[in-house]
LOZALUM-235727 format. One record per residue (C-alpha): residue number from 1; residue in one letter; x, y, z. Coordinates in nm, 3 decimals, padded with zeros to 5 digits, always signed. Layout:
<r n="NUM" res="a" x="X" y="Y" z="Z"/>
...
This chain:
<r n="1" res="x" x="+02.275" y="+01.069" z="+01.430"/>
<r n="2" res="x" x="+02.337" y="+01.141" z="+01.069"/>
<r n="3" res="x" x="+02.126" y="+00.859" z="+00.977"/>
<r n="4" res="x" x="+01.852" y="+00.915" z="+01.199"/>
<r n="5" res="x" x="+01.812" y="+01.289" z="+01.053"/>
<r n="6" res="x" x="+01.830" y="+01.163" z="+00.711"/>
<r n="7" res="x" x="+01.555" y="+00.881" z="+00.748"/>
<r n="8" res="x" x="+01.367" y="+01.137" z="+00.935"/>
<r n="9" res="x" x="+01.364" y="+01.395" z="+00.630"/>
<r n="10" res="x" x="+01.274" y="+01.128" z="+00.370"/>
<r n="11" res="x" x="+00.984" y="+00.988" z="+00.560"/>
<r n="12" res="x" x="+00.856" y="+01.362" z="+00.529"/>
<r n="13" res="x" x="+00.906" y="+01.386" z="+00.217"/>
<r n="14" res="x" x="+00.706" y="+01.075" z="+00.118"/>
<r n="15" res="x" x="+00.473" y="+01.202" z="+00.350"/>
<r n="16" res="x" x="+00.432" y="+01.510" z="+00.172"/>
<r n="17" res="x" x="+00.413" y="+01.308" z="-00.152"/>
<r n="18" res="x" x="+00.140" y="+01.105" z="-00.050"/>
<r n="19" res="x" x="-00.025" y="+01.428" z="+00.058"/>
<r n="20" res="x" x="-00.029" y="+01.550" z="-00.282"/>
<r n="21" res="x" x="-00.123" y="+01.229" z="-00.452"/>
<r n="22" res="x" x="-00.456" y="+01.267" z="-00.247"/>
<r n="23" res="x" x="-00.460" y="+01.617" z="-00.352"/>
<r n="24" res="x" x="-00.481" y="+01.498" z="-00.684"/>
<r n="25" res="x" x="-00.788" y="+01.301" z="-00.636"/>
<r n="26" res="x" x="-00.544" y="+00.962" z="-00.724"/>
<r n="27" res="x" x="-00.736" y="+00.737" z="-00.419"/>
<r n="28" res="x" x="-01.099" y="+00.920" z="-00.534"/>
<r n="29" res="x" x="-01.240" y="+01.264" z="-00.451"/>
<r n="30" res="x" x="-00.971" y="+01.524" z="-00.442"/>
<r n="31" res="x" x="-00.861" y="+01.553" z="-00.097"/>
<r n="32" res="x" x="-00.978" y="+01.207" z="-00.008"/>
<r n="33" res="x" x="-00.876" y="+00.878" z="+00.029"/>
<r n="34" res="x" x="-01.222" y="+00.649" z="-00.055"/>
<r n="35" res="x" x="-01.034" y="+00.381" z="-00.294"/>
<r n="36" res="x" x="-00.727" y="+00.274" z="-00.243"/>
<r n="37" res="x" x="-00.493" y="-00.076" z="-00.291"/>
<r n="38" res="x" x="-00.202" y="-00.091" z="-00.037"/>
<r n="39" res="x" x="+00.032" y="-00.358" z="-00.191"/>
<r n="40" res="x" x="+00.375" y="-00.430" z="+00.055"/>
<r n="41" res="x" x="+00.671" y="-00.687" z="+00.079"/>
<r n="42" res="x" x="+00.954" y="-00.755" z="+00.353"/>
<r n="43" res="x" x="+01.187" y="-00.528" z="+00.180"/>
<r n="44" res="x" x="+01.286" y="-00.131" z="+00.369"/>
<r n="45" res="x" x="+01.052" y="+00.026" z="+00.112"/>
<r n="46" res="x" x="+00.774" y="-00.213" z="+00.303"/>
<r n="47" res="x" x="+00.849" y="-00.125" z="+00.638"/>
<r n="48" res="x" x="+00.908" y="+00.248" z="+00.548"/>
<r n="49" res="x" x="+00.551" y="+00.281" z="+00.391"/>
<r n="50" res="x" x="+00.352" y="+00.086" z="+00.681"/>
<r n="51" res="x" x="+00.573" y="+00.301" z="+00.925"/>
<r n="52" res="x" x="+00.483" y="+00.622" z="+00.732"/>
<r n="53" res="x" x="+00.082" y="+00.534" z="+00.720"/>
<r n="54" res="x" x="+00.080" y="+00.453" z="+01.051"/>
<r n="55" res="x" x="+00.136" y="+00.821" z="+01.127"/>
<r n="56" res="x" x="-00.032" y="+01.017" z="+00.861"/>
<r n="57" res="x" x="-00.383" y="+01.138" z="+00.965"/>
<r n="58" res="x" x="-00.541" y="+01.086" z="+00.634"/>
<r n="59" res="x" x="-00.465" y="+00.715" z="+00.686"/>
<r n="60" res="x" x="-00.674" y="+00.698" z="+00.995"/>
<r n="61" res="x" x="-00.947" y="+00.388" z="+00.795"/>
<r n="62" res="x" x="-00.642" y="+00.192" z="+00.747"/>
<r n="63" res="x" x="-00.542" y="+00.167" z="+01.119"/>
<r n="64" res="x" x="-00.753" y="-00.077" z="+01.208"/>
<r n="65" res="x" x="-00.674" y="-00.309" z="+00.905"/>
<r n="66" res="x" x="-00.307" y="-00.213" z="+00.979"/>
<r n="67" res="x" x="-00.325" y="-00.362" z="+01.360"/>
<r n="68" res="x" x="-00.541" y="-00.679" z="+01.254"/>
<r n="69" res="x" x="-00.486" y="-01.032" z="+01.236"/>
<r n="70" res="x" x="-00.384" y="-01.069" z="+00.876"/>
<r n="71" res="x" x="-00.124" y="-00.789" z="+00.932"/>
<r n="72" res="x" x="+00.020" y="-00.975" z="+01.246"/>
<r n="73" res="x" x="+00.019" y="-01.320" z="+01.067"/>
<r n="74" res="x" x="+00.214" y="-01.101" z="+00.763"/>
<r n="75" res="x" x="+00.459" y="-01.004" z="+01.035"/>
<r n="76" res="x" x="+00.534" y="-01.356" z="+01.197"/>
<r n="77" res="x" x="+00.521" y="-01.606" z="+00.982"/>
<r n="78" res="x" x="+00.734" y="-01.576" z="+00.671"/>
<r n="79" res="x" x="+00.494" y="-01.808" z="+00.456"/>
<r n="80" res="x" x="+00.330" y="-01.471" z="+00.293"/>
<r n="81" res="x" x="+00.563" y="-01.232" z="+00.127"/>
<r n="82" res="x" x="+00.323" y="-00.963" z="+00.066"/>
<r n="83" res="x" x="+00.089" y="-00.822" z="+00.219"/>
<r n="84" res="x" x="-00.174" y="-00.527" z="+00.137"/>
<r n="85" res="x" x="-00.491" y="-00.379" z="+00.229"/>
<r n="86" res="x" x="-00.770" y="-00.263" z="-00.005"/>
<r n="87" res="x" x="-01.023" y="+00.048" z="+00.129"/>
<r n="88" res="x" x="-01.369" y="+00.042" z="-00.042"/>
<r n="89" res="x" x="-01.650" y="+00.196" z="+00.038"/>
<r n="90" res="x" x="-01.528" y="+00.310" z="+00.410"/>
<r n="91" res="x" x="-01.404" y="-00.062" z="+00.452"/>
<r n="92" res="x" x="-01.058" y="-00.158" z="+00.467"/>
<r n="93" res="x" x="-00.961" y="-00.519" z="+00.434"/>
<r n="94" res="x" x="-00.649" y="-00.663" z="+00.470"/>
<r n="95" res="x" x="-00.484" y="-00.929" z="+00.268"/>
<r n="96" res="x" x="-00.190" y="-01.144" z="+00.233"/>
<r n="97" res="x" x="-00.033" y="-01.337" z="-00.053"/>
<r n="98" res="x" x="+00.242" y="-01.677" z="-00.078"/>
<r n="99" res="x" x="+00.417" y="-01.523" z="-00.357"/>
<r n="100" res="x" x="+00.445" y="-01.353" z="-00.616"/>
<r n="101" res="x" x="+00.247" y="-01.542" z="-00.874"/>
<r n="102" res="x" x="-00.003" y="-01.559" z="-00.612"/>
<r n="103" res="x" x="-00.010" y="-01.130" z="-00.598"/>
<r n="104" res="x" x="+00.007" y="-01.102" z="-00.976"/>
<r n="105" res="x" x="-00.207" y="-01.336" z="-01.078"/>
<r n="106" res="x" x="-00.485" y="-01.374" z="-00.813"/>
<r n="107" res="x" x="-00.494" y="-01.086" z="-00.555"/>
<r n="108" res="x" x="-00.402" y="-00.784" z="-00.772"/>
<r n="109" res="x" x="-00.682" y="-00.855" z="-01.047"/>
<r n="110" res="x" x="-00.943" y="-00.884" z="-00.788"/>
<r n="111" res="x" x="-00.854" y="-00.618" z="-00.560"/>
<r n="112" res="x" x="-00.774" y="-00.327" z="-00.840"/>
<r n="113" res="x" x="-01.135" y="-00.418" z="-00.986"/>
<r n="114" res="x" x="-01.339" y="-00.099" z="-00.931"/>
<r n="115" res="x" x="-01.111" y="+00.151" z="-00.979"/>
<r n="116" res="x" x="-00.861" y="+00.176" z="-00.730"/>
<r n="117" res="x" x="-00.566" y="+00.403" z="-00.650"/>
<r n="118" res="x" x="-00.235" y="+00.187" z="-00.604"/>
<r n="119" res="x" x="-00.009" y="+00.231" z="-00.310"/>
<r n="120" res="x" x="+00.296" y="+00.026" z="-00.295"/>
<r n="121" res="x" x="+00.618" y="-00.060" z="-00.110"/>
<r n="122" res="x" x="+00.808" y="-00.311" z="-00.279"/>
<r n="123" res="x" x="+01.126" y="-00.431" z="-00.437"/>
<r n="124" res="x" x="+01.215" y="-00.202" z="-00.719"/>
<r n="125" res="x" x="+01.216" y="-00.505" z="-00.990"/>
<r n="126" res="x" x="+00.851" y="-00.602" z="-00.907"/>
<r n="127" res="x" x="+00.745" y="-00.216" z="-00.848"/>
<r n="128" res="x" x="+00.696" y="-00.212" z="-01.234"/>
<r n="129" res="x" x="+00.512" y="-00.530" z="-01.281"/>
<r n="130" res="x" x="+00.252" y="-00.472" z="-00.987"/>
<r n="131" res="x" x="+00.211" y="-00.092" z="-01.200"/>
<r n="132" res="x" x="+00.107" y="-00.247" z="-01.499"/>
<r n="133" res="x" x="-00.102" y="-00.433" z="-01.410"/>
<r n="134" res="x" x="-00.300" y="-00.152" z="-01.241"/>
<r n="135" res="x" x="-00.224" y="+00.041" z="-01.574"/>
<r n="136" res="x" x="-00.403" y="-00.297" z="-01.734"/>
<r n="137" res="x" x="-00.672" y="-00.303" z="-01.527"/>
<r n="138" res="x" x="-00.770" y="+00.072" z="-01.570"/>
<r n="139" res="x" x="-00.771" y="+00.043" z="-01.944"/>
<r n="140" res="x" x="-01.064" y="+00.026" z="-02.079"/>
């Protein structure tokens, strides 16, 4: 039960987080989510996130890319380790990536072109690689 309470309280708090990220205008407009780079892997921080957005109203243009093919494929075959979904102009497409040279290399540089916020549940060690490259890609 003790568990159960405490996962419960975090996944608010993240919640709440991710409310004041869009606040901030971090995935476009203040108060809007219109850009946005959802970058996940297999690990609890994964699951946690996709969980979370799948119950957050302000997430409602990712549902669709969230309960689509590439998202199922993600889930049962273990070929892709990561998996994201990039929202652009009211579209959301999903994505999936082999590994990680794959994500860093290929799919990162072409879906943070234009701008985007960056949204991510991964593995600590590779949490700070996939942010600088964002930071890269932002600089001018």
């Amino acid at each position: 039960m003790g568990e159960a309470k405490r996962r419960k309280q975090q996944g608010q708090q993240a919640g709440e987080r991710l409310r004041q990220r869009i606040a901030a205008g971090e995935f476009g407009a203040p108060g809007r989510i219109e850009r946005l780079c959802l970058v996940i892997d297999r690990s609890p921080a994964g699951r946690d996130l996709i969980a979370l957005l799948r119950t957050l109203p302000e997430f409602t243009l990712l549902q669709a890319a969230l309960a689509g093919e590439e998202m199922q494929l993600w889930d049962s075959v273990a070929l892709f380790e990561f998996a994201g979904i990039t929202l652009k102009d009211g579209q959301a497409r999903a994505w999936l990536a082999t590994d990680e040279d794959k994500l860093l290399n290929e799919a990162l540089p072409r879906e943070l072109r234009g701008g985007v916020g960056l949204l991510t549940g991964l593995e600590p060690v590779l949490q700070d690689r996939v942010a600088s490259i964002a930071k890269a890609t932002k600089a001018p």
